[in-house]
Short mmCIF file of the C-alpha atoms (twelve columns), coordinates in Angstrom:
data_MODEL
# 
_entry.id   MODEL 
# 
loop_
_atom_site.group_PDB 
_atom_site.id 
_atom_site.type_symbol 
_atom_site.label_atom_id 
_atom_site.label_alt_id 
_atom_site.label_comp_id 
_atom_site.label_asym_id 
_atom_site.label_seq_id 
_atom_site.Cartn_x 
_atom_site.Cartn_y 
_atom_site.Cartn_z 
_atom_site.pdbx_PDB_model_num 
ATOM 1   C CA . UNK A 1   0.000   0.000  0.000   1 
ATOM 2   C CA . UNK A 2   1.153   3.723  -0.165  1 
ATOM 3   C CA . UNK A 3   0.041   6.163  2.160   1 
ATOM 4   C CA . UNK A 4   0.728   10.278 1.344   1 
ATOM 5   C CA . UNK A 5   0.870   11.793 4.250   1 
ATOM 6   C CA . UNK A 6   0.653   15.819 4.510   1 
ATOM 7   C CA . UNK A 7   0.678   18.388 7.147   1 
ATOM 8   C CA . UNK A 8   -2.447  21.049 6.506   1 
ATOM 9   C CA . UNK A 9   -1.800  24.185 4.568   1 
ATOM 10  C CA . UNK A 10  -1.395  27.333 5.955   1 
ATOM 11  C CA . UNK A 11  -3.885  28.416 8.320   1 
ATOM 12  C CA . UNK A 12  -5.378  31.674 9.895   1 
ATOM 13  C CA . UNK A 13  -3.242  33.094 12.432  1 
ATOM 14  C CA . UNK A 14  -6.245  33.269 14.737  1 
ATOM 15  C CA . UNK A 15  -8.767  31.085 16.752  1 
ATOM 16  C CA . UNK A 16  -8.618  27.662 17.610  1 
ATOM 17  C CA . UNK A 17  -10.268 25.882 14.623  1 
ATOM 18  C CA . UNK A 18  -8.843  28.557 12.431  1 
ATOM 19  C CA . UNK A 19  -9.686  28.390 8.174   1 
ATOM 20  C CA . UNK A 20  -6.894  28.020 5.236   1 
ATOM 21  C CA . UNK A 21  -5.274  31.049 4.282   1 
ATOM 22  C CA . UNK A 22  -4.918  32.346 0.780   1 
ATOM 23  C CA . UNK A 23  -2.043  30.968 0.960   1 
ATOM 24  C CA . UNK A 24  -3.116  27.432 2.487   1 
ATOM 25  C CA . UNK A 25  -6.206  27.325 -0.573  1 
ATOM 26  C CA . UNK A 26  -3.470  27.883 -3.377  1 
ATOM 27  C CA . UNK A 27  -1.325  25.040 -1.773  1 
ATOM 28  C CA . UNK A 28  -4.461  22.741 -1.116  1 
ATOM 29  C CA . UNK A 29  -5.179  23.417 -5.282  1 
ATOM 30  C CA . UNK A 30  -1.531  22.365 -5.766  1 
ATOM 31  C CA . UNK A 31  -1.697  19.278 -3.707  1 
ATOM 32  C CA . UNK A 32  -4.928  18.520 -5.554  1 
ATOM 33  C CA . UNK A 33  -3.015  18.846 -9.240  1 
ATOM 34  C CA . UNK A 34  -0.281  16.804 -8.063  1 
ATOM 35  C CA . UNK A 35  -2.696  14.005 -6.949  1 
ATOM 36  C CA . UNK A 36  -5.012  14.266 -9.697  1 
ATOM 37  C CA . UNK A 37  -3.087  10.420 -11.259 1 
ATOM 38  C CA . UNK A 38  -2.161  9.135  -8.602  1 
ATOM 39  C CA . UNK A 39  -4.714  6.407  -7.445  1 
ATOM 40  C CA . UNK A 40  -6.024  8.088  -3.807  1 
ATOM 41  C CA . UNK A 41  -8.968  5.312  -3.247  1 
ATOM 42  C CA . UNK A 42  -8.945  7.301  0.167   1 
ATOM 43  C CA . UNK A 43  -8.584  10.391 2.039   1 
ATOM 44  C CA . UNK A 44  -8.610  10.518 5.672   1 
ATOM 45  C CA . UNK A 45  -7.954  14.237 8.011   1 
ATOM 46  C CA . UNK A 46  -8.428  14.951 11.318  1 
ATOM 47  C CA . UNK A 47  -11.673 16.729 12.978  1 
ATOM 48  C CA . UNK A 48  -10.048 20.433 12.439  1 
ATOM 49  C CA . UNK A 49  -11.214 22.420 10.072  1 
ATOM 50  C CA . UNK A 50  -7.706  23.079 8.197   1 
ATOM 51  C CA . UNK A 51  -6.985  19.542 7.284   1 
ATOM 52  C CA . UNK A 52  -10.612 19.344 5.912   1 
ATOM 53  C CA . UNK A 53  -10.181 22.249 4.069   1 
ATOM 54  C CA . UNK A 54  -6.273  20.873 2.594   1 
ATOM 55  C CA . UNK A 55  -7.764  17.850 1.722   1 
ATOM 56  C CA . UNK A 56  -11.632 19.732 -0.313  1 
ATOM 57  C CA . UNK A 57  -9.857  19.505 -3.454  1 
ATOM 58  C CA . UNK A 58  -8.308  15.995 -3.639  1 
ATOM 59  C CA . UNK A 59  -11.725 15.068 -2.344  1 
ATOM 60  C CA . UNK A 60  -13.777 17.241 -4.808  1 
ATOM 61  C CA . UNK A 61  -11.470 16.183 -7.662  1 
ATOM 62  C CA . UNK A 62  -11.430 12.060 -7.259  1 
ATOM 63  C CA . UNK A 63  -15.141 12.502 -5.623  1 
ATOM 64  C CA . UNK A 64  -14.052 10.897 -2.301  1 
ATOM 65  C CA . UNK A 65  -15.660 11.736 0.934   1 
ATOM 66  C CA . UNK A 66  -13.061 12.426 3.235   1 
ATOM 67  C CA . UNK A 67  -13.182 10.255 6.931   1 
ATOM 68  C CA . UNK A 68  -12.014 11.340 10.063  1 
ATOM 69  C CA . UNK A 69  -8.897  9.898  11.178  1 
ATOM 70  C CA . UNK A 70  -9.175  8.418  15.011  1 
ATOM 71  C CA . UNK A 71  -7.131  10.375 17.611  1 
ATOM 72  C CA . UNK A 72  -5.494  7.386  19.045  1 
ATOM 73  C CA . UNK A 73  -2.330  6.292  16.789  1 
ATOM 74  C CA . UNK A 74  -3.100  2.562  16.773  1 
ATOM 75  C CA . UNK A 75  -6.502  3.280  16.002  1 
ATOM 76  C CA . UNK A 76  -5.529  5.550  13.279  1 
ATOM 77  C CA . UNK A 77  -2.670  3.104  11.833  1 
ATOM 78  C CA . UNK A 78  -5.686  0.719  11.481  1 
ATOM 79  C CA . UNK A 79  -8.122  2.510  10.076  1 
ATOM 80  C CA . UNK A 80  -5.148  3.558  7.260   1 
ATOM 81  C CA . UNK A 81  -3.992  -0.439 6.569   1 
ATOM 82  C CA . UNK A 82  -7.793  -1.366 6.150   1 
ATOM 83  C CA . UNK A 83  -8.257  1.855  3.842   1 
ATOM 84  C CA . UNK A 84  -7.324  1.364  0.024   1 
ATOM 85  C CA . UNK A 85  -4.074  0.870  -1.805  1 
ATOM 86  C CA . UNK A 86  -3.794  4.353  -1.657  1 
ATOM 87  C CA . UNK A 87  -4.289  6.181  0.705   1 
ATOM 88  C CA . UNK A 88  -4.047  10.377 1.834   1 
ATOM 89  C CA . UNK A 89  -3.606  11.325 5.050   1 
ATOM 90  C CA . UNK A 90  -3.813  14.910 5.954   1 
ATOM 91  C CA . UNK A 91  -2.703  15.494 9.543   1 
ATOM 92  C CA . UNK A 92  -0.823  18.193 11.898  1 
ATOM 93  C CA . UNK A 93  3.098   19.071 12.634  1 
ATOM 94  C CA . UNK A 94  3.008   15.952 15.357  1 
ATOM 95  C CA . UNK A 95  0.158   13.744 13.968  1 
ATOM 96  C CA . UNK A 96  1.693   12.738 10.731  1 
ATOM 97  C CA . UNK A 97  5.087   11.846 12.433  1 
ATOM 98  C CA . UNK A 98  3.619   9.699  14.517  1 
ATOM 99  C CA . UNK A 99  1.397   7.539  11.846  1 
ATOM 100 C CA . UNK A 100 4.526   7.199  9.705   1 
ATOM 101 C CA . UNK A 101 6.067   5.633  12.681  1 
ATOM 102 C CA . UNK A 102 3.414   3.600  13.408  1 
ATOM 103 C CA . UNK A 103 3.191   2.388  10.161  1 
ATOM 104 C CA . UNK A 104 6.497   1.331  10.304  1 
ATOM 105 C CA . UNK A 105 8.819   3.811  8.619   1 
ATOM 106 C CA . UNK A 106 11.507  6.386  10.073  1 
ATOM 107 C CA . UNK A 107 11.337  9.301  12.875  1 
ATOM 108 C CA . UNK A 108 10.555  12.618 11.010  1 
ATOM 109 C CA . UNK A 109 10.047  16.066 12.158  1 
ATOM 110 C CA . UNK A 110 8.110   18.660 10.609  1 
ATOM 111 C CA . UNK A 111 8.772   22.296 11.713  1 
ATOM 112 C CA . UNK A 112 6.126   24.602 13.026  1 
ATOM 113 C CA . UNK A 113 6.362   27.421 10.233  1 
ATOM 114 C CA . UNK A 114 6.371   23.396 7.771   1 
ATOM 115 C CA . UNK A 115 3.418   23.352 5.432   1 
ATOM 116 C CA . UNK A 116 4.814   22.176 2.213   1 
ATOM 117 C CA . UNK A 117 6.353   18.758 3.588   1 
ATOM 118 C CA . UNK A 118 4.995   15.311 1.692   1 
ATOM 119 C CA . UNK A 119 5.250   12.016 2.454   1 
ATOM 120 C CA . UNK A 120 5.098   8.622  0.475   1 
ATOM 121 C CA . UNK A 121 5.680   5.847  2.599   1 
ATOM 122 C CA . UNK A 122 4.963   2.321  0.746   1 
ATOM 123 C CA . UNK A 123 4.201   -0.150 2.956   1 
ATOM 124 C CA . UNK A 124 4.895   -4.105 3.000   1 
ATOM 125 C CA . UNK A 125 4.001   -6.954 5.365   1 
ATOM 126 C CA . UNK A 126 7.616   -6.731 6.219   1 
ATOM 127 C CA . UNK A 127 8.972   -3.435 5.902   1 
ATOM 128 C CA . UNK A 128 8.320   0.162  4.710   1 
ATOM 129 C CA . UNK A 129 9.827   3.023  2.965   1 
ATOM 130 C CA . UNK A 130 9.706   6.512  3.082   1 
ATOM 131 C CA . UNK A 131 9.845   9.188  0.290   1 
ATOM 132 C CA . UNK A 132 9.866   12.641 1.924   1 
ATOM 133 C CA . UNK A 133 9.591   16.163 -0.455  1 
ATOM 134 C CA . UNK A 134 8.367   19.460 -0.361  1 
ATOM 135 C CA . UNK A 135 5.440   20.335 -2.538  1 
ATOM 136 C CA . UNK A 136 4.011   23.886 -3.681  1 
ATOM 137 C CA . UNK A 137 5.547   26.741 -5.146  1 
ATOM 138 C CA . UNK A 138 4.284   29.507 -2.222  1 
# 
């Protein structure tokens, strides 16, 4: 299976669900164009509004209905492995990490002020590798 995994867009710099940015809806259009081929059978985000949002125009585009991603990572990891053969995950600065790890492949960080990392991590029964790039031109 492969699972992209992405941190949200850019956000609003206020309130606690906050909305994309300009900035955030041009690189949510970007991540859309560069999935367009790529065989997402499913997209999963978290309950916040700004993954939602990241993930509108993959969803619109492939006409998949995004599902909420469980908080807990084992949870989560099993609700990905169950999902498709592949599979989007839009998450947060600490959430993706974590479900790349759980899924088997390396530690990664992704910096506060990161919204233009992307992961491909192709998983196997026995192991799993991980592609990591930057995405957008913003």
């Amino acid at each position: 299976m492969i699972v992209v995994l992405v941190r949200h867009a850019e956000r609003e710099a206020t309130g606690s669900d906050p909305h994309l940015s300009a900035d955030g809806r041009v690189r949510a259009k970007q991540l859309a164009a560069m999935l367009a081929a790529a065989g997402v059978d499913a997209i999963f985000t978290s309950r916040f509004r700004r993954t939602q949002e990241t993930a509108a125009p993959v969803a619109a585009q492939l006409h998949i209905t995004p599902v909420e991603l469980k908080d807990d990572v084992a949870a989560a990891k099993q609700q990905v492995r169950a999902a498709g053969k592949v599979v989007l995950v839009v998450g947060h600065s600490d959430t993706v990490p974590a479900l790349i790890g759980a899924l088997g492949g390396p530690a990664v960080t992704i910096g506060d002020g990161e919204f233009n990392r992307l992961f491909i991590l192709y998983v196997n029964r026995t192991t799993s590798e991980l592609l990591s790039m930057r995405y957008g031109a913003i």
